[in-house]
C-alpha positions as CSV (number, residue, x, y, z in Angstrom):
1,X,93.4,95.7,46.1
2,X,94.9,98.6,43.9
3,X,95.7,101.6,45.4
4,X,94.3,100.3,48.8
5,X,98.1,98.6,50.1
6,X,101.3,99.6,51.5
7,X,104.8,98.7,50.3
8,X,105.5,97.6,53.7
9,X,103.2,94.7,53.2
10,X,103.6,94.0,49.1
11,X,107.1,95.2,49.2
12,X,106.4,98.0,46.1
13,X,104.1,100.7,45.6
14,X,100.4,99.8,45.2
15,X,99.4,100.1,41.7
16,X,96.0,102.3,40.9
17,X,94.3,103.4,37.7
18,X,95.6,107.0,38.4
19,X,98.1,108.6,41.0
20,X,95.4,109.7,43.4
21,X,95.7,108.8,46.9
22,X,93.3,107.2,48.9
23,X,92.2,108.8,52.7
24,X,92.4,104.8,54.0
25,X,94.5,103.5,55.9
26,X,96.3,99.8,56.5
27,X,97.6,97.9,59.3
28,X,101.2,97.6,58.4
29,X,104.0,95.7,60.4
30,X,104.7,99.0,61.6
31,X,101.4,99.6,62.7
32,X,98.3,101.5,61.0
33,X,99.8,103.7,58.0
34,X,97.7,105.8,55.5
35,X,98.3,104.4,51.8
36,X,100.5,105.9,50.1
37,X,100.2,107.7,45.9
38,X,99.8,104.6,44.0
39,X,101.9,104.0,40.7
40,X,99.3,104.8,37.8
41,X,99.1,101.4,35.7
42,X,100.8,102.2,32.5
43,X,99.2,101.0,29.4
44,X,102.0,98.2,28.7
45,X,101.3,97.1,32.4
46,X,97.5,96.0,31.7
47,X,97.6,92.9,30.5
48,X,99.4,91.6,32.6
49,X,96.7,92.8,35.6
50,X,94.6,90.6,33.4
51,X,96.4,87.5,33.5
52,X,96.9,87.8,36.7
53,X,93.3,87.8,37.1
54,X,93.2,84.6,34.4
55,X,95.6,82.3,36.5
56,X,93.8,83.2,39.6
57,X,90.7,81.9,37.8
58,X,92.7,78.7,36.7
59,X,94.0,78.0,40.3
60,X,90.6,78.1,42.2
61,X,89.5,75.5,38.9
62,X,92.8,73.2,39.6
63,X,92.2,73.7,43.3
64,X,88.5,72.1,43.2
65,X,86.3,75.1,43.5
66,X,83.2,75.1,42.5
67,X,83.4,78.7,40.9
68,X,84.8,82.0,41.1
69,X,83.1,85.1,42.2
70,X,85.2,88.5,40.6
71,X,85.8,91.3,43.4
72,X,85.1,94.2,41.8
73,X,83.9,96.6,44.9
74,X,84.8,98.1,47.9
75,X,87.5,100.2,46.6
76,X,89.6,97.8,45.2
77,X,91.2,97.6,42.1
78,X,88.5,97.5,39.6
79,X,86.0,99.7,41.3
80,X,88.6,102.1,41.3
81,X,89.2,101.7,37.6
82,X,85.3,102.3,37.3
83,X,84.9,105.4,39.1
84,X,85.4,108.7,38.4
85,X,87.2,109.8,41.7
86,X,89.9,107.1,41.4
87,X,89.8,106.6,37.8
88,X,91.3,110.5,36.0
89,X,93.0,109.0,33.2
90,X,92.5,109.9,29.9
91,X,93.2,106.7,27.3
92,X,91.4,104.0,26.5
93,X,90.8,103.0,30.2
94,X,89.2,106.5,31.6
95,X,87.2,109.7,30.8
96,X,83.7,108.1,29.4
97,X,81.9,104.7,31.5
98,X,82.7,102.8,28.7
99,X,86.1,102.9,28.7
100,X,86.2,103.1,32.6
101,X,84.1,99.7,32.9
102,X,87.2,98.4,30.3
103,X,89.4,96.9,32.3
104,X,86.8,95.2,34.6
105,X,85.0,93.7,31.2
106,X,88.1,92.4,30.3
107,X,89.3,90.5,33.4
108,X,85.2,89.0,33.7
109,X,85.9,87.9,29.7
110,X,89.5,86.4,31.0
111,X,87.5,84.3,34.0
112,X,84.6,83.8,31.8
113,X,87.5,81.7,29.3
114,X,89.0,79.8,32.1
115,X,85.7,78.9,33.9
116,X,82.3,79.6,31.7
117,X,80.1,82.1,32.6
118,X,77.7,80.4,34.8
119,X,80.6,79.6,36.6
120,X,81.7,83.3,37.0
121,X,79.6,85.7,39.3
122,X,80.3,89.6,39.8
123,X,80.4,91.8,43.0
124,X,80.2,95.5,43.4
125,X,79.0,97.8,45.6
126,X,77.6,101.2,44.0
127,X,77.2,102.9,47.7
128,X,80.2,102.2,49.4
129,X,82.3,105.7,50.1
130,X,85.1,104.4,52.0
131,X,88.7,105.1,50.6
132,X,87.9,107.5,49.1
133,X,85.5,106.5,46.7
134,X,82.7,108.5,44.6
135,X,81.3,108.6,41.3
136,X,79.7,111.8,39.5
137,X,76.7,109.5,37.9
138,X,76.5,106.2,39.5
139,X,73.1,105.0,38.7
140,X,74.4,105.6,34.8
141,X,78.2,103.9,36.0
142,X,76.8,100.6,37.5
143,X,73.9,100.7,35.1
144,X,76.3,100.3,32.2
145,X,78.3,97.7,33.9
146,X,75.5,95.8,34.7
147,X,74.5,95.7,31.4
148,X,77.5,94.8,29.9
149,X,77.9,91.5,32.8
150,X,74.3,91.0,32.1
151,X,75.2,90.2,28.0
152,X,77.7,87.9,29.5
153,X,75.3,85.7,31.0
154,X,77.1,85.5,34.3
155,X,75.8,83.3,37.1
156,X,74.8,86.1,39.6
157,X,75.7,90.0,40.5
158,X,76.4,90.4,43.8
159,X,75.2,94.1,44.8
160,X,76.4,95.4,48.2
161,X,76.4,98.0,50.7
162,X,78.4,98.3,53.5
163,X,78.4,94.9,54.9
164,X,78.5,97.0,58.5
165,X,75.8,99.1,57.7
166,X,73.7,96.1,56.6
167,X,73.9,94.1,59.4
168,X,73.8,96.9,62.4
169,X,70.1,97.3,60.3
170,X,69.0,93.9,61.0
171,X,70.9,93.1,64.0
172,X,72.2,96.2,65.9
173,X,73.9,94.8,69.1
174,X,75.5,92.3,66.1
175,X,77.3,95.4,64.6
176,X,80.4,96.0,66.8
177,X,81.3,92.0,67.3
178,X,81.0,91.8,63.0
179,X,83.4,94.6,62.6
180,X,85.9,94.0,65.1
181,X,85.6,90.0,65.5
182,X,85.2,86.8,62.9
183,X,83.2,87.0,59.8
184,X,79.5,85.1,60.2
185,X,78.7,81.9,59.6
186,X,76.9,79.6,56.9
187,X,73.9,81.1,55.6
188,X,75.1,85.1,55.6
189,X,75.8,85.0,51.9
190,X,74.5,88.2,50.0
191,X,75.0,87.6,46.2
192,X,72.3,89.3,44.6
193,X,71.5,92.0,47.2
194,X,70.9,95.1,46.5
195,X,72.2,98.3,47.8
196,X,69.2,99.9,50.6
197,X,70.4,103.0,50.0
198,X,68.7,103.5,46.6
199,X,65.3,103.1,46.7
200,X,63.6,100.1,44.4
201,X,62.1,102.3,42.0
202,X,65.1,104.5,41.0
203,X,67.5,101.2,40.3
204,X,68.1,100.3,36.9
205,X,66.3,97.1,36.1
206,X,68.0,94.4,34.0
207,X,66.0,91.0,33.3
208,X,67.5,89.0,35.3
209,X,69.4,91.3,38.0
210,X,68.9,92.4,41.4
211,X,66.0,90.9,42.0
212,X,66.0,90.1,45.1
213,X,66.2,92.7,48.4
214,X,67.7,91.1,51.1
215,X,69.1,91.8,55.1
216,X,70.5,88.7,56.9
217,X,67.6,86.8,59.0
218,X,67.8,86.9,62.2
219,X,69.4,83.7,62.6
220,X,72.1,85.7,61.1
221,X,72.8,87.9,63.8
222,X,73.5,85.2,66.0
223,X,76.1,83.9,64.1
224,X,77.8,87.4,63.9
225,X,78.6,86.7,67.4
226,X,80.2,83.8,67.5
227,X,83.1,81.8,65.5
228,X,82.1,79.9,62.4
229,X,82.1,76.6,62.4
230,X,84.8,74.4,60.2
């Protein structure tokens, strides 16, 4: 999750690309706290981000899964390393897109090792703005990355927007019992979906990726409402 923790709940400061704080804030077991100035990952401290990632990878294969999917949106750890708001430093793993989408290359490559990479699928989410996050050129910053996963041969990129905002579109009365109450059922899955807010002919089109333009069926809403079944 990066920057977006609390001591109070992983006992040490939340780690970050850079020391810039984040406007979000955490249920804590003191109650809701805003996050605090994460530690700025040093360059000696990288690696071993990645093999953390790597025995994740290796757990979920020992454990029976089927494959892995790598979280690398909603404000967490690697979209923060990605964009320009989160990401200010100014080595190898900041200032251009290239060496911003670094360290999210390098963990896919670790998982791509452990697992094969039709095995491994990607998620990000170019238009979420939540905890604080922005990027100066994101068509040119997910385009790259994109890309880059594409070469990889990945099983899927998973593209998303808020999930809230997608499903008040298709389902408003849906929208308050999905943010507050349990996540939906089978058959709500969103790999490949691609972000409404930018419009089909502006998205950069790579054979293979984001095909497919997708807001949970109706069937979908209904399920939003209700538990999930086990």
């Amino acid at each position: 999750m990066g920057r977006i923790s609390h001591p109070d709940i992983i006992g040490t400061l939340p780690v970050g690309p850079s020391a810039v704080q984040s406007n979000a804030q955490v249920y804590t077991p003191n109650g809701l706290s805003p996050v605090p100035i994460p530690h700025a990952l040093t360059l000696d401290e990288i690696p071993g981000i990645v093999a953390q990632f790597r025995q994740g990878a290796a757990n979920a294969k020992a454990a029976g899964f089927d494959g892995v999917e790598i979280h690398g949106a909603n404000g967490y750890l690697l979209d923060q390393f990605l964009r320009d708001s989160s990401n200010q430093r100014t080595d190898a793993y900041g200032g251009s897109i290239a060496n911003r989408a670094r360290l999210p290359l390098e963990i896919t490559d670790a998982v791509i090792g452990v697992w094969g990479a039709d095995r491994v699928g990607y998620q990000v989410s170019p238009a979420f703005t939540y905890h604080s996050m922005a990027d100066s050129q994101p068509m040119e910053t997910f385009g790259h990355l994109a890309l880059e996963l594409s070469r990889r041969k990945l099983a899927y990129l998973h593209v998303t927007d808020s999930l809230i905002e997608i499903v008040s579109k298709a389902c408003p009365r849906a929208t308050c019992q999905f943010r507050e109450g349990p996540s939906p059922g089978p058959g709500t899955s969103q790999r490949r979906l691609v972000t409404p807010r930018i419009p089909v002919s502006e998205r950069p089109h790579v054979a293979g990726w984001g095909d497919e333009v997708r807001t949970p069926p109706a069937q979908t809403c209904a399920r939003a409402s209700s538990p999930p079944a086990l």
